[in-house]
ZAMARMAR-529018 format. One record per residue (C-alpha): residue number from 1; x, y, z. Coordinates in Angstrom, 3 decimals, always signed. Layout:
N
[NUM,[X,Y,Z]]
...
REM end
This chain:
300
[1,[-17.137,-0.700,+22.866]]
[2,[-19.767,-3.053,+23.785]]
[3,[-23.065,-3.391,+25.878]]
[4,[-21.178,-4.902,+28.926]]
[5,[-18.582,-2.108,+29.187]]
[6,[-21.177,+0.358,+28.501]]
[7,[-23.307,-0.619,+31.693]]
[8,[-20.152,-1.288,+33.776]]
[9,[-19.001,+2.074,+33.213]]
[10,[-22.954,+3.718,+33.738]]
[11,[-22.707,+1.575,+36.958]]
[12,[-18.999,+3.599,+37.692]]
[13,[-20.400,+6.692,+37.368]]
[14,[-23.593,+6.203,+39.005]]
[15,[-21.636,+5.688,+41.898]]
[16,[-19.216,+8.110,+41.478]]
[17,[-21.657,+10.217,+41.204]]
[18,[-24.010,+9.628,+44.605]]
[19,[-20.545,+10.769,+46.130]]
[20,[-19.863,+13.795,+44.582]]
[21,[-23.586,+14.767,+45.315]]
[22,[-22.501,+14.835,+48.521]]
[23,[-20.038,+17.225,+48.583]]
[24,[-22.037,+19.403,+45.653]]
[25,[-25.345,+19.442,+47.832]]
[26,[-23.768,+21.481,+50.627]]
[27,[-21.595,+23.381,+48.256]]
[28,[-24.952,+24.252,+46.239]]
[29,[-27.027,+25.190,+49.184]]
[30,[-24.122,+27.504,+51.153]]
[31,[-23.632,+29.149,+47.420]]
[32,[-27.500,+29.705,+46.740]]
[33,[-28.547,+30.767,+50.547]]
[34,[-25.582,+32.924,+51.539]]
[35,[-24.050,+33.737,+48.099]]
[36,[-20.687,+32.601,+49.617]]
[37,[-18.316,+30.400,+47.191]]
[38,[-17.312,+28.096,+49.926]]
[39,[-13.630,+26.613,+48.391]]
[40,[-13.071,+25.338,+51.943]]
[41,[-16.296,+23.069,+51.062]]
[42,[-13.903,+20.557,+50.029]]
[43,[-11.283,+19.870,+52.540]]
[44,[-13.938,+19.438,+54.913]]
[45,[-14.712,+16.725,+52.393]]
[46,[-11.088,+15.480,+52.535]]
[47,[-10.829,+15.731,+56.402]]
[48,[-13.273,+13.821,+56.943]]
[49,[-11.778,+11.045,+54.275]]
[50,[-8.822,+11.156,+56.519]]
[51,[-10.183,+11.236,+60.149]]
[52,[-12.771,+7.996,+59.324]]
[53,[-9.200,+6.275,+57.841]]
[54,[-7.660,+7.048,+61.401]]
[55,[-10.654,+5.581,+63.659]]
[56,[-11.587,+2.719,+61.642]]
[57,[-7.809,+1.771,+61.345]]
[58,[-7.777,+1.912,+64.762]]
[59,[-10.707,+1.005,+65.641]]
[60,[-12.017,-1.282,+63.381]]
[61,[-15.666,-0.446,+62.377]]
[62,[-16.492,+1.758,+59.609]]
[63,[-19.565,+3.099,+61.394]]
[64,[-17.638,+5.105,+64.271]]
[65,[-15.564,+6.265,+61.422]]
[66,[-18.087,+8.153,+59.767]]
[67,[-19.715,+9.155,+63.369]]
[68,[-15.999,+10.465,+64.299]]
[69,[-15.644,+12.343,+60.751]]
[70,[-19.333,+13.690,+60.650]]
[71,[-18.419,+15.559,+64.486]]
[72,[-15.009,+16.676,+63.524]]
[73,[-15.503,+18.132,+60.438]]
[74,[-18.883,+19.570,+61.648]]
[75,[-17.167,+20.929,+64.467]]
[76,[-14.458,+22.427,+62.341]]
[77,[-16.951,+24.053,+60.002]]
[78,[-19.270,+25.827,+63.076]]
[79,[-15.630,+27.364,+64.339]]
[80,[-14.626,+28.594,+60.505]]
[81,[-18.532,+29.768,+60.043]]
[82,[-18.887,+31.619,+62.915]]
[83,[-15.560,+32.551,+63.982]]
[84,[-14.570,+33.904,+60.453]]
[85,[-17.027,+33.692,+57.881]]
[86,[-20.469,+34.860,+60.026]]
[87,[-18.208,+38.249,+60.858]]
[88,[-18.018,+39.091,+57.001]]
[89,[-21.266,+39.144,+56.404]]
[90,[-22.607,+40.858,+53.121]]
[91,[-18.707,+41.237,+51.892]]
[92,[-18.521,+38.499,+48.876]]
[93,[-14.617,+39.527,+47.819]]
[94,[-13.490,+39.088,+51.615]]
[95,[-15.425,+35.452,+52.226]]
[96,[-14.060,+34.524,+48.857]]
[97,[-10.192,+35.380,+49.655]]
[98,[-11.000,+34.110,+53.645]]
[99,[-12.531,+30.614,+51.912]]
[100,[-9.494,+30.251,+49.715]]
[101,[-7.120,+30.821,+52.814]]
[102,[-8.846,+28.375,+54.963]]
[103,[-8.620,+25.830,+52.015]]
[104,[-4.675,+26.464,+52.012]]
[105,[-4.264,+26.101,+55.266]]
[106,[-6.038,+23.397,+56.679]]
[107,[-5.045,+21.636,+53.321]]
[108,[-1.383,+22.122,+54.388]]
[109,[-2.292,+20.570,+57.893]]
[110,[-3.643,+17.389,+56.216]]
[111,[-0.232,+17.059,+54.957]]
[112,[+1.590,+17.820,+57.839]]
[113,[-0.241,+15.219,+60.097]]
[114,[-1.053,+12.379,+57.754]]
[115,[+1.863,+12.616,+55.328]]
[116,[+2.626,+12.935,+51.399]]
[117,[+1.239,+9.211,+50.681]]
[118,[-1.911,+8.425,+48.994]]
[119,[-4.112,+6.680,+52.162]]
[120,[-7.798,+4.157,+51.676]]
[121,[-10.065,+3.331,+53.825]]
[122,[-10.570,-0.093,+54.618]]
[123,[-13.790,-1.601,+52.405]]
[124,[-16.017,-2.846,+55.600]]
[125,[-15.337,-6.694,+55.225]]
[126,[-19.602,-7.461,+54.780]]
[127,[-19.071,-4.869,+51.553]]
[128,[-16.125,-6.463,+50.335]]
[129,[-16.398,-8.462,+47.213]]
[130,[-18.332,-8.014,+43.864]]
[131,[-21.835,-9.053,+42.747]]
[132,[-22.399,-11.392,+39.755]]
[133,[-26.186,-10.727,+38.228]]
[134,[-26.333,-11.773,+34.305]]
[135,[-22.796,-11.190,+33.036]]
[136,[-22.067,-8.380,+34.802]]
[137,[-19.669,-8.574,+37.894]]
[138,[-19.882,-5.337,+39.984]]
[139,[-18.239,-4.229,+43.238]]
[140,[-20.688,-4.459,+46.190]]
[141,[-19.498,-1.583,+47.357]]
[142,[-20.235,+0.924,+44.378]]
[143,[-23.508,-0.824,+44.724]]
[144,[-23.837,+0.546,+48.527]]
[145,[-22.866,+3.690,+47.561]]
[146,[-25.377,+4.131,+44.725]]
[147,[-28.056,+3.180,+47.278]]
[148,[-26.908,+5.280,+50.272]]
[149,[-26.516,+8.072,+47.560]]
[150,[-30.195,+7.973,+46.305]]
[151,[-32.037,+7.563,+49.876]]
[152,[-29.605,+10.777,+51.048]]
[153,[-30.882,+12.616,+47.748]]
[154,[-34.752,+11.798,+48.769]]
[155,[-34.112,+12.283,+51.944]]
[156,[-32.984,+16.107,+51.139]]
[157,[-35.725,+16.478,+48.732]]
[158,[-38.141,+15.848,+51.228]]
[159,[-36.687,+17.569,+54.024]]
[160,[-36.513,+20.612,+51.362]]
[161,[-39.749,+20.298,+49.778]]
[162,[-41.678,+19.246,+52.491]]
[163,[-40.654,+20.350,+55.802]]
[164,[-40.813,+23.637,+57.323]]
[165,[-37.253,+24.280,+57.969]]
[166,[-37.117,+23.385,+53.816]]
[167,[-39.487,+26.105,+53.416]]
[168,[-37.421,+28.821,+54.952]]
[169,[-34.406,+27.566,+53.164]]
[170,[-36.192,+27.541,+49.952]]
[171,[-37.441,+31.287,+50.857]]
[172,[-33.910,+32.081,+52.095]]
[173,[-32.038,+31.340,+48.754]]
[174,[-34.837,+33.152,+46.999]]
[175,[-34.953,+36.430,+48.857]]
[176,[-33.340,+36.142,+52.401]]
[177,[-34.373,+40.222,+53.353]]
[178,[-38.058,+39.173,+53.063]]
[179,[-37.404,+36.202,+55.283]]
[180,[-35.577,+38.189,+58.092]]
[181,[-38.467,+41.115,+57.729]]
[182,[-41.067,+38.279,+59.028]]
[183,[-39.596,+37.941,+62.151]]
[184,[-37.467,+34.424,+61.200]]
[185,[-33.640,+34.438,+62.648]]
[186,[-31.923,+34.272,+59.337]]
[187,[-28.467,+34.062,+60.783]]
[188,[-29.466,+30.538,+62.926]]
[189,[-30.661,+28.925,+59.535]]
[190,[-27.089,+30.292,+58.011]]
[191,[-25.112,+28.735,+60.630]]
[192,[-27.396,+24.873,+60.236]]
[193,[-27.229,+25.050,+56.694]]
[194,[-23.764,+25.652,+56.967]]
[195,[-22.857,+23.097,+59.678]]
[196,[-25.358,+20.454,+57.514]]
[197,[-23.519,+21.218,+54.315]]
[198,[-20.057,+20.029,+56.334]]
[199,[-21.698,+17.392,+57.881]]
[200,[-22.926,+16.264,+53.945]]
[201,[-19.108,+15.868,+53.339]]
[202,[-17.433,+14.694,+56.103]]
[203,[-20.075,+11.611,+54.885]]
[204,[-19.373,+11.807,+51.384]]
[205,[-15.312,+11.993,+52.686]]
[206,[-16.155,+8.460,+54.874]]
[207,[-17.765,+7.000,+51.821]]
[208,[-15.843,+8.223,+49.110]]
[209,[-12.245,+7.080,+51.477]]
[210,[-12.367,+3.003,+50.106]]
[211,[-12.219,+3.598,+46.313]]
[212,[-11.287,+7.415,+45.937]]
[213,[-7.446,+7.207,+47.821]]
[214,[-6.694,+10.398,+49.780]]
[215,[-3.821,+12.027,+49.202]]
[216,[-2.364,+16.021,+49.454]]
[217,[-4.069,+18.521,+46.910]]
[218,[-6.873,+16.558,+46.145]]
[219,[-9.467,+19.276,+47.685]]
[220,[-7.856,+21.064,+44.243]]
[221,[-8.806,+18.359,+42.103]]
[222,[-12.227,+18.240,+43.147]]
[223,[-12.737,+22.093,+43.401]]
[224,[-13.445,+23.171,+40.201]]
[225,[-15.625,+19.821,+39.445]]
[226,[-17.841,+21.158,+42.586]]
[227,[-18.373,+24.088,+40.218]]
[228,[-19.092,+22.158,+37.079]]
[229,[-22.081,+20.539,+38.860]]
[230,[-23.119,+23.841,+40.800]]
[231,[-23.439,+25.862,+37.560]]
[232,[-24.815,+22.857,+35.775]]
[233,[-27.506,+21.831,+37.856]]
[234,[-28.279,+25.629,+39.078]]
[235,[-27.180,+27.502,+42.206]]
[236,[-29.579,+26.687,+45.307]]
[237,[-30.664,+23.944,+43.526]]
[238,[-30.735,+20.275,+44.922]]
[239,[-32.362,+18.594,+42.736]]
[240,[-29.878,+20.455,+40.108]]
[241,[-27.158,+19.153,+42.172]]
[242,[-27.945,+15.790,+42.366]]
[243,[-28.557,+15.437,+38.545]]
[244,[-25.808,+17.864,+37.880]]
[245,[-23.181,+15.036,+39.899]]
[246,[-24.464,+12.071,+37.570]]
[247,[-23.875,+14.295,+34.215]]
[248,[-20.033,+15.371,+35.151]]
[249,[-19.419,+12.022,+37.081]]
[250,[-20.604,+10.363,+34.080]]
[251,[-18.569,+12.483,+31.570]]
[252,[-15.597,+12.844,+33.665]]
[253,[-15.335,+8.796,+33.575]]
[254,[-15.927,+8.162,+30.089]]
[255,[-13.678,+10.602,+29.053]]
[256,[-10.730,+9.300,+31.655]]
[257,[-11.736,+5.821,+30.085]]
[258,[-11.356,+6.923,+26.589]]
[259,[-9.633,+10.054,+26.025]]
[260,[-7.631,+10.694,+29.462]]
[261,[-6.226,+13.986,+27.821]]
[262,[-9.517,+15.613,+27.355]]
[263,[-11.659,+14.641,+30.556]]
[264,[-11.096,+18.129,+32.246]]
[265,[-11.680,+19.748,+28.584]]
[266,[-15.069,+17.517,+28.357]]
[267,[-16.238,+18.643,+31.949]]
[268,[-15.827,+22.748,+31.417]]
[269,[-16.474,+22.768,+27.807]]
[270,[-20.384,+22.218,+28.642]]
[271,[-20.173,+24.280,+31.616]]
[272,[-19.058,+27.158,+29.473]]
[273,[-21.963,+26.435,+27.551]]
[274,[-24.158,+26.351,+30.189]]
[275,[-22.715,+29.768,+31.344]]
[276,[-23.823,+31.585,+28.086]]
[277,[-26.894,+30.445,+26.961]]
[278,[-28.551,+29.023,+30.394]]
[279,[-26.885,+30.960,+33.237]]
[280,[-29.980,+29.273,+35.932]]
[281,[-28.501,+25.993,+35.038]]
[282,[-30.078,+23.491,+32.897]]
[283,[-32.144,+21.723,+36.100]]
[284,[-33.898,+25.043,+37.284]]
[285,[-37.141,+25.951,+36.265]]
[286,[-38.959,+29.132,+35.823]]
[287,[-35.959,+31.498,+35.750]]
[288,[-36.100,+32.678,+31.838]]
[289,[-39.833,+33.367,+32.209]]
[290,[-39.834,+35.138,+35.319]]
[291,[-37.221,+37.361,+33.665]]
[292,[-39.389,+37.748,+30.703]]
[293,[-42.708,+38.299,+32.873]]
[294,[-39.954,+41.242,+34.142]]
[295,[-38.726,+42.759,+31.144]]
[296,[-42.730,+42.554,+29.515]]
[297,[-43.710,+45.168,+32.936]]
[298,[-40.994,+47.242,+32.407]]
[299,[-42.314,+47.851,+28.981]]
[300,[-45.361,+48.226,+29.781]]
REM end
């Protein structure tokens, strides 16, 4: 195993990673704010995969495919939020069986309209091709996605951290009861988180469509590697999430490079870990001490 493959396979990863961040982001944000394990979180990722294949098949352009993907799936995930979801409010066993419901069904649908066989998107022609630089050859199109990946991931960060609306999201995953007592419509910033998170990966979906191939089941397949990098990076957490999706991206490929049979093993193996002896995930901050500051009062 030398330096080359080494980088080549960082490079992978990288890229594989900026994708799964954006399915994680949204799954992270729905799961901190509104405590909700949102399974359908990833067909909406796989519908939109398959609705920018139809439009920029037919069309042509890549662009209105992701535009077409982004309003259909977003549109999809307002009617599940508040035509299901927003009426069991507070009732964690009943959102969790409705979630895994919706993730049959509209999995089942996929299949019945687009058929059994694996499906890609077509590479945009001006991405098509690889980069040479040194003695490394690399696909220009991992390259795009490793840039898209990182703006979206500031982008979040500052709308997060610096914003406002950020603020009350920040507030709402920390203690949403104190946030409704000031007055602040905690149901509206449920339903735009939720809508954003959807719209996060219908994009990832568009992206992901030229080098991940669509086919039936795959929402299972990425599923429980959504949870790896929620419980990872820490619930809420975006920065967790982001950081989170290079570690398991990065595992998950050198394992399926080198030891095929154990890259599932590799993945939960930490997360297990993780679950015992750092619960807050190993990106948050603060949790362990606040709980100490809590214990050393009760004492007291």
């Amino acid at each position: 195993m030398d330096a080359k493959f080494i980088v080549l396979q960082l490079l992978n990863s990288i890229s594989y990673g900026c994708v799964l961040f954006m399915i994680a982001s949204g799954f992270s944000l729905i799961f901190g704010l509104m405590k909700i394990t949102n399974m359908t979180h990833l067909v909406y990722f796989m519908i939109g995969s398959y609705v920018s294949y139809t439009v920029c098949v037919w069309s042509g352009s890549f662009l209105l495919g992701m535009i077409a993907a982004a309003a259909v799936t977003s549109l999809i995930g307002y009617i599940v939020f508040k035509g299901f979801l927003f009426r069991l409010r507070g009732e964690g066993q009943s959102q969790v069986l409705l979630c895994l419901g919706f993730l049959f069904i509209l999995d089942d649908a996929l299949l019945a309209i687009f058929g059994g066989y694996p499906k890609s998107t077509p590479t945009p022609e001006w991405l098509s091709g690889s980069i040479k630089f040194l003695d490394f050859t690399f696909p220009k199109y991992r390259l795009f996605l490793i840039v898209v990946g990182v703006l979206i991931a500031v982008a979040l960060n500052l709308l997060i951290n610096k914003t406002k609306y950020g603020a009350l999201i920040r507030s709402g995953v920390d203690d949403a009861e104190t946030v409704q007592a000031m007055g602040i419509n905690i149901n509206h910033l449920f339903v735009v988180v939720y809508v954003g998170a959807t719209f996060l990966a219908a994009i990832g979906g568009t992206l992901g469509g030229p080098f991940l191939s669509m086919e039936p089941k795959m929402s299972f397949t990425l599923l429980p590697i959504a949870l790896a990098i929620v419980i990872i990076g820490g619930m809420g957490n975006l920065n967790g999430a982001f950081y989170g999706s290079l570690v398991v991206a990065t595992i998950d490929n050198f394992c399926k490079v080198l030891a095929p049979s154990l890259s599932y093993f590799s993945i939960f193996l930490p997360m297990a870990l993780i679950l015992v002896f750092k619960p807050e995930g190993l990106f948050t901050r603060g949790t362990r001490k606040v709980k100490r500051e809590k214990r050393g009062v009760l004492k007291r």
